[in-house]
PDB file of N, H, CA, C and O in Angstrom:
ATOM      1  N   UNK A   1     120.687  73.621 132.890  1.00  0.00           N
ATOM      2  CA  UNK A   1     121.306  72.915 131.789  1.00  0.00           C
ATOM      3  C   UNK A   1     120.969  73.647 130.499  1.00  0.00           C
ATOM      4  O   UNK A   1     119.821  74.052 130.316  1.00  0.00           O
ATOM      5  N   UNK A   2     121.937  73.832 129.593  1.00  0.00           N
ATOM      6  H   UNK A   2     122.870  73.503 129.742  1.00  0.00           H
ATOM      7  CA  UNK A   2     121.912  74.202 128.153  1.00  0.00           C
ATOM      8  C   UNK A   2     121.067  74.177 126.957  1.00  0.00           C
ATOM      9  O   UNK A   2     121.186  73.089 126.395  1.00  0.00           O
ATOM     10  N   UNK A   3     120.741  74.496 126.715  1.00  0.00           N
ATOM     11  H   UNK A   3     120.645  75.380 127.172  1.00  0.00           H
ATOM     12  CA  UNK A   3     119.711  73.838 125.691  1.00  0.00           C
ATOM     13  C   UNK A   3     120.335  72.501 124.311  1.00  0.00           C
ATOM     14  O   UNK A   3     119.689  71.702 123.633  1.00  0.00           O
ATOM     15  N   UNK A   4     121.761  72.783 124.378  1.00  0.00           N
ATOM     16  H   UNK A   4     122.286  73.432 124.928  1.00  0.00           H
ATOM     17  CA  UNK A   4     122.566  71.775 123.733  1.00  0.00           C
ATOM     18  C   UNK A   4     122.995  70.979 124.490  1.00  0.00           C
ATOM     19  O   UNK A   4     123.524  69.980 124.005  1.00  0.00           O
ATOM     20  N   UNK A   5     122.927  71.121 125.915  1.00  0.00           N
ATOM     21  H   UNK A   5     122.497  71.933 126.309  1.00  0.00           H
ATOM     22  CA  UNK A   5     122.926  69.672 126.878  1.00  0.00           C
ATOM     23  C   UNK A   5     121.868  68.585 126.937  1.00  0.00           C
ATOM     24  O   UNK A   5     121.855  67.355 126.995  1.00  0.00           O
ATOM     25  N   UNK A   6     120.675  69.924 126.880  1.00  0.00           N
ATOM     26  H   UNK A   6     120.686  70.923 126.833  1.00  0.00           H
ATOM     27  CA  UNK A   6     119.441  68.867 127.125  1.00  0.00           C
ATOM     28  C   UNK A   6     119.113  68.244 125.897  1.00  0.00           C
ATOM     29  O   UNK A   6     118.291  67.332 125.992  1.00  0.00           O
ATOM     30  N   UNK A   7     119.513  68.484 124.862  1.00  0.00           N
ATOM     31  H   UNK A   7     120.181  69.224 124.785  1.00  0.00           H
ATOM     32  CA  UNK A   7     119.146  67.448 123.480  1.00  0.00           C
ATOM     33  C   UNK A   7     120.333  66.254 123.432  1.00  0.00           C
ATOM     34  O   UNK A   7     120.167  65.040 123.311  1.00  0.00           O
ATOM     35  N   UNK A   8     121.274  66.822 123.533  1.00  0.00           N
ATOM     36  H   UNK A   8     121.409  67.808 123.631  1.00  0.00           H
ATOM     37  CA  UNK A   8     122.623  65.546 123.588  1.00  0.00           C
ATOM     38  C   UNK A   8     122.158  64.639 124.533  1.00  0.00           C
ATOM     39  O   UNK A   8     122.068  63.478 124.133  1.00  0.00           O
ATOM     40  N   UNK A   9     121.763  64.922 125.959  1.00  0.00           N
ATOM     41  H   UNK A   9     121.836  65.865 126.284  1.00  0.00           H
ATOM     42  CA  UNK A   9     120.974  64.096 127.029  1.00  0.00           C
ATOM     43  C   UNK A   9     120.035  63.027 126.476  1.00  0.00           C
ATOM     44  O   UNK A   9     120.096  61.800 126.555  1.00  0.00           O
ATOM     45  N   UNK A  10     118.852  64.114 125.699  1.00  0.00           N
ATOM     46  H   UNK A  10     118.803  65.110 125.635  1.00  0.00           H
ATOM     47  CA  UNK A  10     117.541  63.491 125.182  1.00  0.00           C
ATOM     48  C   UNK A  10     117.869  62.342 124.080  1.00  0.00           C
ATOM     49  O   UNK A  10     117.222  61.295 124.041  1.00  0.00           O
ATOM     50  N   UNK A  11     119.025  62.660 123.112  1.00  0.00           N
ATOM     51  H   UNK A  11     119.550  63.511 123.144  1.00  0.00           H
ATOM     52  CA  UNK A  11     119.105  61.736 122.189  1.00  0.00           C
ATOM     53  C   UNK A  11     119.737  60.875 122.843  1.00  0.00           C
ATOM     54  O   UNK A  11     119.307  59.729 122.717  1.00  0.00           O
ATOM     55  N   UNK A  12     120.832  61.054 123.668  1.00  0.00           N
ATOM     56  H   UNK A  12     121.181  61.986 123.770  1.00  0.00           H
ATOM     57  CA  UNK A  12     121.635  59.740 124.473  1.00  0.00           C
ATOM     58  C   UNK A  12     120.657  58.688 124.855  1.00  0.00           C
ATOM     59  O   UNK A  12     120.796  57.520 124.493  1.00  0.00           O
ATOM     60  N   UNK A  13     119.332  59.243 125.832  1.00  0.00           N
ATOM     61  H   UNK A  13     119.219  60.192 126.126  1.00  0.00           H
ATOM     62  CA  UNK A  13     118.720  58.502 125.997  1.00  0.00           C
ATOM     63  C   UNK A  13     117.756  57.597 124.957  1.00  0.00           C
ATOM     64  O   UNK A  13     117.500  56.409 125.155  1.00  0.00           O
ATOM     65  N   UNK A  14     117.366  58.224 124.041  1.00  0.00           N
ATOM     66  H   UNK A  14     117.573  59.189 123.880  1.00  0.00           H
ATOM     67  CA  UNK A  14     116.940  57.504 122.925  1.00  0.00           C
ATOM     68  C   UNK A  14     117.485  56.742 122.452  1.00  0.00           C
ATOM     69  O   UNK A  14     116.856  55.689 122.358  1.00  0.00           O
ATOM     70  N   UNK A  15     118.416  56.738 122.073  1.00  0.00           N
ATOM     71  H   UNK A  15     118.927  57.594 122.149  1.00  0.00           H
ATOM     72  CA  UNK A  15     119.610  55.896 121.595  1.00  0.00           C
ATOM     73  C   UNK A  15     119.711  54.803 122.200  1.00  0.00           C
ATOM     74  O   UNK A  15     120.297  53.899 121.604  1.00  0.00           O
ATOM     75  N   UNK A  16     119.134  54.525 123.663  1.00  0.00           N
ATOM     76  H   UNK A  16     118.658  55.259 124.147  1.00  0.00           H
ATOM     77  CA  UNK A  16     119.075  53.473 124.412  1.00  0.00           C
ATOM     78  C   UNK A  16     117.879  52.641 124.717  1.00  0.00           C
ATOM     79  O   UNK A  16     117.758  51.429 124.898  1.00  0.00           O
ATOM     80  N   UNK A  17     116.833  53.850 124.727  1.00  0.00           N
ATOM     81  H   UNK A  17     116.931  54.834 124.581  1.00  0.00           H
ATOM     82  CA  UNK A  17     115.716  53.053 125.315  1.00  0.00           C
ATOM     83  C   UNK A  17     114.550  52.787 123.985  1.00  0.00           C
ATOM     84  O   UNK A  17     113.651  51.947 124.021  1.00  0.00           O
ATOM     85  N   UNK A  18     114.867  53.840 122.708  1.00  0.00           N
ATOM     86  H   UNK A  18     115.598  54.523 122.679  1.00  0.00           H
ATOM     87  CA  UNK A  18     113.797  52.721 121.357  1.00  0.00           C
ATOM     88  C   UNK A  18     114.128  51.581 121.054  1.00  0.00           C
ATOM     89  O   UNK A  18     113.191  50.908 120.625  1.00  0.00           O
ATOM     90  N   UNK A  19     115.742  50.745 121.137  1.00  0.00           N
ATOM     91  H   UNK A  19     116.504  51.291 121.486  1.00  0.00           H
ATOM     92  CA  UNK A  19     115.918  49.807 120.889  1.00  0.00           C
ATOM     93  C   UNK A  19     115.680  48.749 122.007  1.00  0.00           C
ATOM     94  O   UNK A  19     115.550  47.535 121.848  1.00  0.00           O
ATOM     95  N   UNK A  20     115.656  49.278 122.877  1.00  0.00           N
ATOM     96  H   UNK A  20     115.761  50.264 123.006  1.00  0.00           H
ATOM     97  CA  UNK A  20     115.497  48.475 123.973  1.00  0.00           C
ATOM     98  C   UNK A  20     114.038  48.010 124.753  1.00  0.00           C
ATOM     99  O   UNK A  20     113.967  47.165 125.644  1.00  0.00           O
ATOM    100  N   UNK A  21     112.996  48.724 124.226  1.00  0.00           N
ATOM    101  H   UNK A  21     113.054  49.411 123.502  1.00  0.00           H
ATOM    102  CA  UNK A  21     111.950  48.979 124.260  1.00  0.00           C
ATOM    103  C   UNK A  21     111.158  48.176 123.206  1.00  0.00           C
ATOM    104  O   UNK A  21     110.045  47.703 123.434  1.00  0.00           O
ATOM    105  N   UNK A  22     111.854  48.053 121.969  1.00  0.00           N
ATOM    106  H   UNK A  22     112.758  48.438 121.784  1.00  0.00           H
ATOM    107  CA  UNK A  22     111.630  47.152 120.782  1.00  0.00           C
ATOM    108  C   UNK A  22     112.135  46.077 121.667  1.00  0.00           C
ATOM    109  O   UNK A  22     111.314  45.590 122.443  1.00  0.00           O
ATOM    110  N   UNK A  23     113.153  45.698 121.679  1.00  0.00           N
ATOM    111  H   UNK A  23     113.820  46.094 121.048  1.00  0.00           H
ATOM    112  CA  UNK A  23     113.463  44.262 122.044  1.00  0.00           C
ATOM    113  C   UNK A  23     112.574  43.024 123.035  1.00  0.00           C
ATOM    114  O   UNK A  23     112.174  41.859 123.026  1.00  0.00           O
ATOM    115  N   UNK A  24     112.651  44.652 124.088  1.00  0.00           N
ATOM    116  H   UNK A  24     112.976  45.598 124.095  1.00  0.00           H
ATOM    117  CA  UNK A  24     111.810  43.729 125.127  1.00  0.00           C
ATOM    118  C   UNK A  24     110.417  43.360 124.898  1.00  0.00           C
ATOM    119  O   UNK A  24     109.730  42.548 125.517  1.00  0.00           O
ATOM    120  N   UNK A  25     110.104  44.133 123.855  1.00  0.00           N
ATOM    121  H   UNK A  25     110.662  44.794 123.352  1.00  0.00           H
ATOM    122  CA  UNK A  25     108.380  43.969 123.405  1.00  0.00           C
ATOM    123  C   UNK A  25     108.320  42.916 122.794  1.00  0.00           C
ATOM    124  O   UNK A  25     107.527  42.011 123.053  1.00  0.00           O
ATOM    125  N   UNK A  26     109.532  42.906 121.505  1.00  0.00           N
ATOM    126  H   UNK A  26     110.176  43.641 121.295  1.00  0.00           H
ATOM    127  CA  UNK A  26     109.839  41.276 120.849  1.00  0.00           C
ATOM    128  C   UNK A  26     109.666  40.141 121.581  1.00  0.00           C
ATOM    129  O   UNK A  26     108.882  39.219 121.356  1.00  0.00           O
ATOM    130  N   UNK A  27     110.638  40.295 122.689  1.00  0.00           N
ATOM    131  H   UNK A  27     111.276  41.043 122.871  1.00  0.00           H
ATOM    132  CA  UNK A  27     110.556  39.410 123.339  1.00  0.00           C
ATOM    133  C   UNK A  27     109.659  38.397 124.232  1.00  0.00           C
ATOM    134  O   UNK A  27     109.667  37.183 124.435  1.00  0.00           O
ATOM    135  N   UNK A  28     108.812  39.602 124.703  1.00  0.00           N
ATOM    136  H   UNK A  28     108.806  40.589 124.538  1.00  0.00           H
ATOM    137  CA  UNK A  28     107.751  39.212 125.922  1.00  0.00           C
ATOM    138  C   UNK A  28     106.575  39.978 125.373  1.00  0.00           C
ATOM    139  O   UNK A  28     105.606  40.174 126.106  1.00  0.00           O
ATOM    140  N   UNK A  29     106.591  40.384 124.245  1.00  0.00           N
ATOM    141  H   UNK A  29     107.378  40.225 123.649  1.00  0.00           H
ATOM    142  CA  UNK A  29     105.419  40.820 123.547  1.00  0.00           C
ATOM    143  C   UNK A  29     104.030  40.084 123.743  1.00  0.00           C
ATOM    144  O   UNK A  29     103.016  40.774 123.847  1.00  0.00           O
ATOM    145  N   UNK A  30     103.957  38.743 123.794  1.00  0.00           N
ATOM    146  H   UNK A  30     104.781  38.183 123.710  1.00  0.00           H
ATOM    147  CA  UNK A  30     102.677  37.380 123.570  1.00  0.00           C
ATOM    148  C   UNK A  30     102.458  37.723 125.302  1.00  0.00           C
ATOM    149  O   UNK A  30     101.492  37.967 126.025  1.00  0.00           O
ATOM    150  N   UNK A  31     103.681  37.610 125.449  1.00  0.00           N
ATOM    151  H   UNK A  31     104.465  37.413 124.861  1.00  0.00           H
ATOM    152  CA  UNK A  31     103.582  36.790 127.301  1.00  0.00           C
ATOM    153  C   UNK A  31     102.304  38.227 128.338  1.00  0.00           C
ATOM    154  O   UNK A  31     101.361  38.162 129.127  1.00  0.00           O
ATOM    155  N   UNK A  32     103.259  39.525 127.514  1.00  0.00           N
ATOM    156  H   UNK A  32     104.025  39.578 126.873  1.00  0.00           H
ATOM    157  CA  UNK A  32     102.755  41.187 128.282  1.00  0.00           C
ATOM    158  C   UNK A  32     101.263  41.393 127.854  1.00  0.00           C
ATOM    159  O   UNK A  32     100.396  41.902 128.565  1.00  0.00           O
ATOM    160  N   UNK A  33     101.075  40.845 126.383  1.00  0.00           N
ATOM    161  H   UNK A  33     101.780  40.432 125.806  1.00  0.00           H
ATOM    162  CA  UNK A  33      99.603  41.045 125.413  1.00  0.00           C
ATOM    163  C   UNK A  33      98.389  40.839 126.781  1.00  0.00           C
ATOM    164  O   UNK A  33      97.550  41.660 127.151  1.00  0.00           O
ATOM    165  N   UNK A  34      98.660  39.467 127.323  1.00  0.00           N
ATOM    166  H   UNK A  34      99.341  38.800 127.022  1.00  0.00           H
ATOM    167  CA  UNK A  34      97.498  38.721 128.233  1.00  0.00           C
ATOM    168  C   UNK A  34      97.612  39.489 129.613  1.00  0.00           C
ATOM    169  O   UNK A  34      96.955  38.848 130.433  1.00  0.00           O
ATOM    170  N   UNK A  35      98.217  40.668 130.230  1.00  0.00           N
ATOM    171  H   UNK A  35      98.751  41.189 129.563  1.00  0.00           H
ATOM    172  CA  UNK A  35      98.168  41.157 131.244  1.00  0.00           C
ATOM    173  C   UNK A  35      97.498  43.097 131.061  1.00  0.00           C
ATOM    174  O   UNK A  35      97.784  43.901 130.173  1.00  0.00           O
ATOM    175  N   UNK A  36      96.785  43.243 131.999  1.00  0.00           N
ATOM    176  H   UNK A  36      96.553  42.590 132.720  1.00  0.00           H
ATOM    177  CA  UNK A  36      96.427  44.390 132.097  1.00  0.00           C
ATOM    178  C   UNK A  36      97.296  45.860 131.564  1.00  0.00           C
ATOM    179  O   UNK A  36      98.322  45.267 131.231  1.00  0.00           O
ATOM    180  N   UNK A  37      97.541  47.023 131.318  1.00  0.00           N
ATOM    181  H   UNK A  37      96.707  47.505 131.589  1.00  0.00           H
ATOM    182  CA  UNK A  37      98.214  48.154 130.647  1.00  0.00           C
ATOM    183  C   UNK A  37      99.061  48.027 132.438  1.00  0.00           C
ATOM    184  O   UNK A  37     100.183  47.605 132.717  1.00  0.00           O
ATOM    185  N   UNK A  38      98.094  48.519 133.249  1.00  0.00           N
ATOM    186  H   UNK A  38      97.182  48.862 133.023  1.00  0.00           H
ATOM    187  CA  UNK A  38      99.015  48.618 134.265  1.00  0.00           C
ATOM    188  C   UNK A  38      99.988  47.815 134.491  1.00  0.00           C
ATOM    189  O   UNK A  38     100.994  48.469 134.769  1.00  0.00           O
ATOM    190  N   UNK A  39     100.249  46.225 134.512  1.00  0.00           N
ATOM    191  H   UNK A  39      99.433  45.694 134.286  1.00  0.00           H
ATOM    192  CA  UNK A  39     100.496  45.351 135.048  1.00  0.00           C
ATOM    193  C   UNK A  39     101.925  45.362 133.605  1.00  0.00           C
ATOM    194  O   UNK A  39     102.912  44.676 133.869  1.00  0.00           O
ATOM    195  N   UNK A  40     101.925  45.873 132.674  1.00  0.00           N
ATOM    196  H   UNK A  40     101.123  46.431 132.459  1.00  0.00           H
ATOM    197  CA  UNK A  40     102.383  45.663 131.510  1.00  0.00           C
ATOM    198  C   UNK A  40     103.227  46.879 131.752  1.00  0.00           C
ATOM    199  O   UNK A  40     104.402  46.611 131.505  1.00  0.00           O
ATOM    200  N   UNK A  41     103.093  47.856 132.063  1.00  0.00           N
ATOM    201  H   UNK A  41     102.138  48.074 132.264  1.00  0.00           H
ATOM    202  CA  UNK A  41     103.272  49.480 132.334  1.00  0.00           C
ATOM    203  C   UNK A  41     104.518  49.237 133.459  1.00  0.00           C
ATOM    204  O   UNK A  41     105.708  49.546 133.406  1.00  0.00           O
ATOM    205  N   UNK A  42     103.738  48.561 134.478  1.00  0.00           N
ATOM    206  H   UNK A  42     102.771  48.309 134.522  1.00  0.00           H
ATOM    207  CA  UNK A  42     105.213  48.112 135.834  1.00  0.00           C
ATOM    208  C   UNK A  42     106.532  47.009 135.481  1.00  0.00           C
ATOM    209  O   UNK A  42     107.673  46.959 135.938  1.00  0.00           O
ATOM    210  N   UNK A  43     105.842  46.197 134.492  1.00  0.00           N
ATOM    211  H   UNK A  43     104.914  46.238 134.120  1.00  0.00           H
ATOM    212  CA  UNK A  43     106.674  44.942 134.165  1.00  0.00           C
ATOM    213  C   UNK A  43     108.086  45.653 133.319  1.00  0.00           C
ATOM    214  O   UNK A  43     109.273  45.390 133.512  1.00  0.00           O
ATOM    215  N   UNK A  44     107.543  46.527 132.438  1.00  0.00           N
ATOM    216  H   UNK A  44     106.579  46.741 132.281  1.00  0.00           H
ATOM    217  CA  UNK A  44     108.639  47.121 131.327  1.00  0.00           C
ATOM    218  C   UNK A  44     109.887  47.924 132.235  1.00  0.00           C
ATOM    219  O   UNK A  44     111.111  47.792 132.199  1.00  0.00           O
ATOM    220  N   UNK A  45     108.946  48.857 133.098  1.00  0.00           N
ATOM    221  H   UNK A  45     107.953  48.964 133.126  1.00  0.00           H
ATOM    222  CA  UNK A  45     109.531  49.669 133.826  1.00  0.00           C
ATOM    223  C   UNK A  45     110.496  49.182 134.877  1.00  0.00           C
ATOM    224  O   UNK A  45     111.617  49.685 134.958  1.00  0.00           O
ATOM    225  N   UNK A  46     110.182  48.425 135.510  1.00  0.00           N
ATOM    226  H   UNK A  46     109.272  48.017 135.444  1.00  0.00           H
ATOM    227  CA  UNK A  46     111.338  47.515 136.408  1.00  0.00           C
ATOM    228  C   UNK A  46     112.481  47.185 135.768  1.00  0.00           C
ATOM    229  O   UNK A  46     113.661  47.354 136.077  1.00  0.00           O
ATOM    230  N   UNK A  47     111.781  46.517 134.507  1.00  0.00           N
ATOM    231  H   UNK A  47     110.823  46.380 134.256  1.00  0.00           H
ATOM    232  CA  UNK A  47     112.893  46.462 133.542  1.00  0.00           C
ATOM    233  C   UNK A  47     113.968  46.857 133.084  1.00  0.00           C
ATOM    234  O   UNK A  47     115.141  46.506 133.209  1.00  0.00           O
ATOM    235  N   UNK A  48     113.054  48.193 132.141  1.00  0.00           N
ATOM    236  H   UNK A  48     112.101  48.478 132.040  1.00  0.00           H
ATOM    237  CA  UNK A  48     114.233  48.895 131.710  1.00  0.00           C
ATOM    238  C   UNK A  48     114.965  50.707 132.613  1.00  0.00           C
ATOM    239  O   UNK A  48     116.003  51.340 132.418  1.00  0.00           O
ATOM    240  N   UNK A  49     114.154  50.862 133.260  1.00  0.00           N
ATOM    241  H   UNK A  49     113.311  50.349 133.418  1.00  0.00           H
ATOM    242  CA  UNK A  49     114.742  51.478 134.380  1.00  0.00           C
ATOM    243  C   UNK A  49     116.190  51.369 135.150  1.00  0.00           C
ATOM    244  O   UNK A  49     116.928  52.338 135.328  1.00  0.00           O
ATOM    245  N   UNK A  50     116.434  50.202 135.520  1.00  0.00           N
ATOM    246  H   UNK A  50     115.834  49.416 135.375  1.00  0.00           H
ATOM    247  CA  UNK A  50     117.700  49.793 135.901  1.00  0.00           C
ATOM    248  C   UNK A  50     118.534  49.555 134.856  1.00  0.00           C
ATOM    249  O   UNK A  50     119.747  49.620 135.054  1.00  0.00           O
ATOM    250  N   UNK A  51     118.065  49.264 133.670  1.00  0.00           N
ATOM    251  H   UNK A  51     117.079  49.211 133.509  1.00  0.00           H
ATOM    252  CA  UNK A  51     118.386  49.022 132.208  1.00  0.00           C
ATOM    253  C   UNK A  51     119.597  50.099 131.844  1.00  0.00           C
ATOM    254  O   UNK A  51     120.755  50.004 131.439  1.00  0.00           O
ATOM    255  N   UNK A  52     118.596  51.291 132.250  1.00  0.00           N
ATOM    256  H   UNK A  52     117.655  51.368 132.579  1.00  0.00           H
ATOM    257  CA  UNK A  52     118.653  52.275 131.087  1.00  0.00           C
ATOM    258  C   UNK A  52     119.821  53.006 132.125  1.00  0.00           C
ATOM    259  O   UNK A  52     120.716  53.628 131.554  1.00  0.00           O
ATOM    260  N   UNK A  53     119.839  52.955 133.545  1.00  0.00           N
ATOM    261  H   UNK A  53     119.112  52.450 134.009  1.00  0.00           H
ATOM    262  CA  UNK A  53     120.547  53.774 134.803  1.00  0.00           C
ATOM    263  C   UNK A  53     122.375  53.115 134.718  1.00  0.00           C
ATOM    264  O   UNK A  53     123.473  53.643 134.538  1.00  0.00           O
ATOM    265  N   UNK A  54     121.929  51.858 134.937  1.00  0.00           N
ATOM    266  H   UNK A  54     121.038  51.429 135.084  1.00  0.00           H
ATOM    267  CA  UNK A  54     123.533  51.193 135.266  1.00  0.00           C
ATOM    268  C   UNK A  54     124.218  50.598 133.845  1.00  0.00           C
ATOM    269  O   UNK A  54     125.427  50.519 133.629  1.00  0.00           O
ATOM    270  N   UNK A  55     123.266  50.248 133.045  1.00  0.00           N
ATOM    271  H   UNK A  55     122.284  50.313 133.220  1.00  0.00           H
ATOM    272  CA  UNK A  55     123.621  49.386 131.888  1.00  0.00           C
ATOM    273  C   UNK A  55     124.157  50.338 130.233  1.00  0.00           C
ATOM    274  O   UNK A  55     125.213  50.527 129.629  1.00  0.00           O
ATOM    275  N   UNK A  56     122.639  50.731 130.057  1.00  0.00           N
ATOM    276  H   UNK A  56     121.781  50.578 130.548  1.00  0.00           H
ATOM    277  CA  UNK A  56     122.539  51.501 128.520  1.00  0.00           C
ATOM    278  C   UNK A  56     123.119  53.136 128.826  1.00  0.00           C
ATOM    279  O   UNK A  56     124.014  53.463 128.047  1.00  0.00           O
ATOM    280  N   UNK A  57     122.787  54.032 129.695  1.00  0.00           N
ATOM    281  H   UNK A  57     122.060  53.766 130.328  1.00  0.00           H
ATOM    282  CA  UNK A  57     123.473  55.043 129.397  1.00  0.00           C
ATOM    283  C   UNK A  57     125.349  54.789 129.604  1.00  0.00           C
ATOM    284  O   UNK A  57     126.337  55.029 128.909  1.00  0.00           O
ATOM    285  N   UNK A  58     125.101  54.193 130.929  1.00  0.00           N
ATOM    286  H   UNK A  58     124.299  53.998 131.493  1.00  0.00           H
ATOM    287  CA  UNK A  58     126.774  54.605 130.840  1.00  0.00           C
ATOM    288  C   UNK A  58     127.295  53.577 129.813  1.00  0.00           C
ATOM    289  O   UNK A  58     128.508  53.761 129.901  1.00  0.00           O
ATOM    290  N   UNK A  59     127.114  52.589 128.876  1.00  0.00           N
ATOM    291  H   UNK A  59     126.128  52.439 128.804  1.00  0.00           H
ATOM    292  CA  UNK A  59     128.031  52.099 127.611  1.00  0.00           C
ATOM    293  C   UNK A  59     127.781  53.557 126.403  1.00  0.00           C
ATOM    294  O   UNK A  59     128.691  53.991 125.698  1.00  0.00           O
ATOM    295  N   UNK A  60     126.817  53.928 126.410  1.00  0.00           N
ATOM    296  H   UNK A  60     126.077  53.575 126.982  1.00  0.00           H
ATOM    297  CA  UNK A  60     126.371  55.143 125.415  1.00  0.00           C
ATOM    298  C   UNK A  60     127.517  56.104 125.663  1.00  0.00           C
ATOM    299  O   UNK A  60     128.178  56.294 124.642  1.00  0.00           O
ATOM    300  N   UNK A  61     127.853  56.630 126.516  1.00  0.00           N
ATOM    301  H   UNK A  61     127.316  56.476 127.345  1.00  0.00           H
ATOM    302  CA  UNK A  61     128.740  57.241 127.602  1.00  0.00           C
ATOM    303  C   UNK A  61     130.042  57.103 127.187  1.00  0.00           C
ATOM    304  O   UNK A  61     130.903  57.945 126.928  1.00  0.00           O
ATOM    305  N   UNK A  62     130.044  56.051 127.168  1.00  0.00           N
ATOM    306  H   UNK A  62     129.345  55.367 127.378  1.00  0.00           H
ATOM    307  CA  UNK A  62     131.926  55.410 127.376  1.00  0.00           C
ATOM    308  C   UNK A  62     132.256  55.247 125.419  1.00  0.00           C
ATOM    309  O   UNK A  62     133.336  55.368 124.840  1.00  0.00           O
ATOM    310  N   UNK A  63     131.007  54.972 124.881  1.00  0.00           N
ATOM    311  H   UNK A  63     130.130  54.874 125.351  1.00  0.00           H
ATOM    312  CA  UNK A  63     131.238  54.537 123.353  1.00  0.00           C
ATOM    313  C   UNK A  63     131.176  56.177 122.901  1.00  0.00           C
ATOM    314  O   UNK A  63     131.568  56.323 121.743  1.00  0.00           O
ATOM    315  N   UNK A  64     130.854  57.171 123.425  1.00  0.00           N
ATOM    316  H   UNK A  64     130.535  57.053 124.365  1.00  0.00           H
ATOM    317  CA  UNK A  64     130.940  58.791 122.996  1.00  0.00           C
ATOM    318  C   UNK A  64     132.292  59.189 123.426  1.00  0.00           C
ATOM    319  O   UNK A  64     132.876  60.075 122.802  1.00  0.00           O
ATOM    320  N   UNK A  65     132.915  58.530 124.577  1.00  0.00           N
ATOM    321  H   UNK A  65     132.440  57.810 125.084  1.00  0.00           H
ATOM    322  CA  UNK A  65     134.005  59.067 125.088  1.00  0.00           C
ATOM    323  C   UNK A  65     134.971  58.482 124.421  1.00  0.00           C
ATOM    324  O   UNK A  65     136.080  59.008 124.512  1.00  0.00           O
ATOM    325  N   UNK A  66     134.848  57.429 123.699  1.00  0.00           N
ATOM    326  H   UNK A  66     133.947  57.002 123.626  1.00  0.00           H
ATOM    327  CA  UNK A  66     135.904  56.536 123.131  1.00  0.00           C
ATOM    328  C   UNK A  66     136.005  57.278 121.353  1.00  0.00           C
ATOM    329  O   UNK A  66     137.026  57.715 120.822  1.00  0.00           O
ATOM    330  N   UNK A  67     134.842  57.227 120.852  1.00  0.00           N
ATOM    331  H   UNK A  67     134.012  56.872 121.284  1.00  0.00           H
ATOM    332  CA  UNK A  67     135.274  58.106 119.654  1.00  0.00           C
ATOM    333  C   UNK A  67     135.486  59.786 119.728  1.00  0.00           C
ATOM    334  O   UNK A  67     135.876  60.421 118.748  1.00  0.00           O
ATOM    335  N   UNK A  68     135.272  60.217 120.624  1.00  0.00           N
ATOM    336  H   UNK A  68     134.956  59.702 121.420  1.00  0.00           H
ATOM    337  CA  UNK A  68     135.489  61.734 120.937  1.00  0.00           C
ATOM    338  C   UNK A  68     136.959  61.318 121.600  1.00  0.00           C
ATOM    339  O   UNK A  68     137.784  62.179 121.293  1.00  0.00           O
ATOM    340  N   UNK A  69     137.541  60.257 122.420  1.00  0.00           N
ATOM    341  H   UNK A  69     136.871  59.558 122.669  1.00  0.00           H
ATOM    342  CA  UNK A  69     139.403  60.554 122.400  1.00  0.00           C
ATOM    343  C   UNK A  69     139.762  60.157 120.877  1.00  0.00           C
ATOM    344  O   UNK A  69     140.794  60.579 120.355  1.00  0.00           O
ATOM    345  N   UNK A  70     138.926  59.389 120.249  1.00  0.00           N
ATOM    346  H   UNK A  70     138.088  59.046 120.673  1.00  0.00           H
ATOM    347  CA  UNK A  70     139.730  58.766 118.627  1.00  0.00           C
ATOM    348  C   UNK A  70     140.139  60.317 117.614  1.00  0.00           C
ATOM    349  O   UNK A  70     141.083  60.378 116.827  1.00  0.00           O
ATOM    350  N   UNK A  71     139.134  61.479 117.910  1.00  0.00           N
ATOM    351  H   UNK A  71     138.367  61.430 118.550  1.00  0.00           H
ATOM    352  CA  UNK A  71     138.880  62.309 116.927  1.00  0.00           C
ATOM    353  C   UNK A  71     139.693  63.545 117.475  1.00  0.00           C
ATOM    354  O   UNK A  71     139.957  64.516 116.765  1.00  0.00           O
ATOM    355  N   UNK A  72     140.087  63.422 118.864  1.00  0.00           N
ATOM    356  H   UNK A  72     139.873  62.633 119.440  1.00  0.00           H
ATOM    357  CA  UNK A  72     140.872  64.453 119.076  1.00  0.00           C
ATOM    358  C   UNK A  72     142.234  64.785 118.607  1.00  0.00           C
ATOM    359  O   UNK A  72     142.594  65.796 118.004  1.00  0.00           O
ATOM    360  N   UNK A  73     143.188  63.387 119.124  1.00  0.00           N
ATOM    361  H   UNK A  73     142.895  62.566 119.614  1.00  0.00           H
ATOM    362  CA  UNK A  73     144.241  63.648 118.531  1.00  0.00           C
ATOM    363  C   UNK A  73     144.847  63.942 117.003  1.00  0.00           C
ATOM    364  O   UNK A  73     145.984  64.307 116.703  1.00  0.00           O
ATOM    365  N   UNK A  74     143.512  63.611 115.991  1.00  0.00           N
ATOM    366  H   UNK A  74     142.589  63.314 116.234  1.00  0.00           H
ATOM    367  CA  UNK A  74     143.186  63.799 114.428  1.00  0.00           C
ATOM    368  C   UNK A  74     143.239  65.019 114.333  1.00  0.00           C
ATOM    369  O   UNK A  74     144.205  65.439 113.694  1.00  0.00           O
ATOM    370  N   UNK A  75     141.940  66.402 115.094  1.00  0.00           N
ATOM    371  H   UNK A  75     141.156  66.061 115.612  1.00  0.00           H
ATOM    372  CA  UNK A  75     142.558  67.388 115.126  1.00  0.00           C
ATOM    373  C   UNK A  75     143.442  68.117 115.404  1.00  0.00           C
ATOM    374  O   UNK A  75     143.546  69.114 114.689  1.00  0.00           O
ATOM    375  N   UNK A  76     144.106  68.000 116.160  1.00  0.00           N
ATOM    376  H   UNK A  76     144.022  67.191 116.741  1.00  0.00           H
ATOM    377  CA  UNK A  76     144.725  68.884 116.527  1.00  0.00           C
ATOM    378  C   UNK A  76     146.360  69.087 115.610  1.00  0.00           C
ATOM    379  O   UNK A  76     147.126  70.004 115.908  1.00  0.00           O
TER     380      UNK A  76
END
């Protein structure tokens, strides 16, 4: 892979998992505080793992593909 693949990749994924990573901490922040790093470490990960596979990249995906068809027919 490219070296301009692997950053478009890297930010795609960012783009998904700091906000999502915030949220869930918001959320279950008190509840995760009272459990061990490990136990806190597996809980997130179950989480956002499937999160980030079926859910957050491919809308990231489809919302890049949707303004990249908006901007084509502009150029050309």
């Amino acid at each position: 892979m490219k070296a301009k693949a692997r950053l478009r990749t890297a930010i795609k994924i960012w783009m998904v998992i700091y906000p999502s990573i915030t949220l869930l901490l918001f959320l279950l922040g008190k509840e995760l505080s009272m459990l061990p790093l490990y136990q806190r470490t597996f809980i997130l990960t179950i989480i956002l793992v499937p999160w980030m596979v079926f859910v957050g990249l491919p809308f990231v995906e489809q919302l890049i593909r949707w303004f990249s068809a908006k901007e084509t027919p502009e150029q050309q």
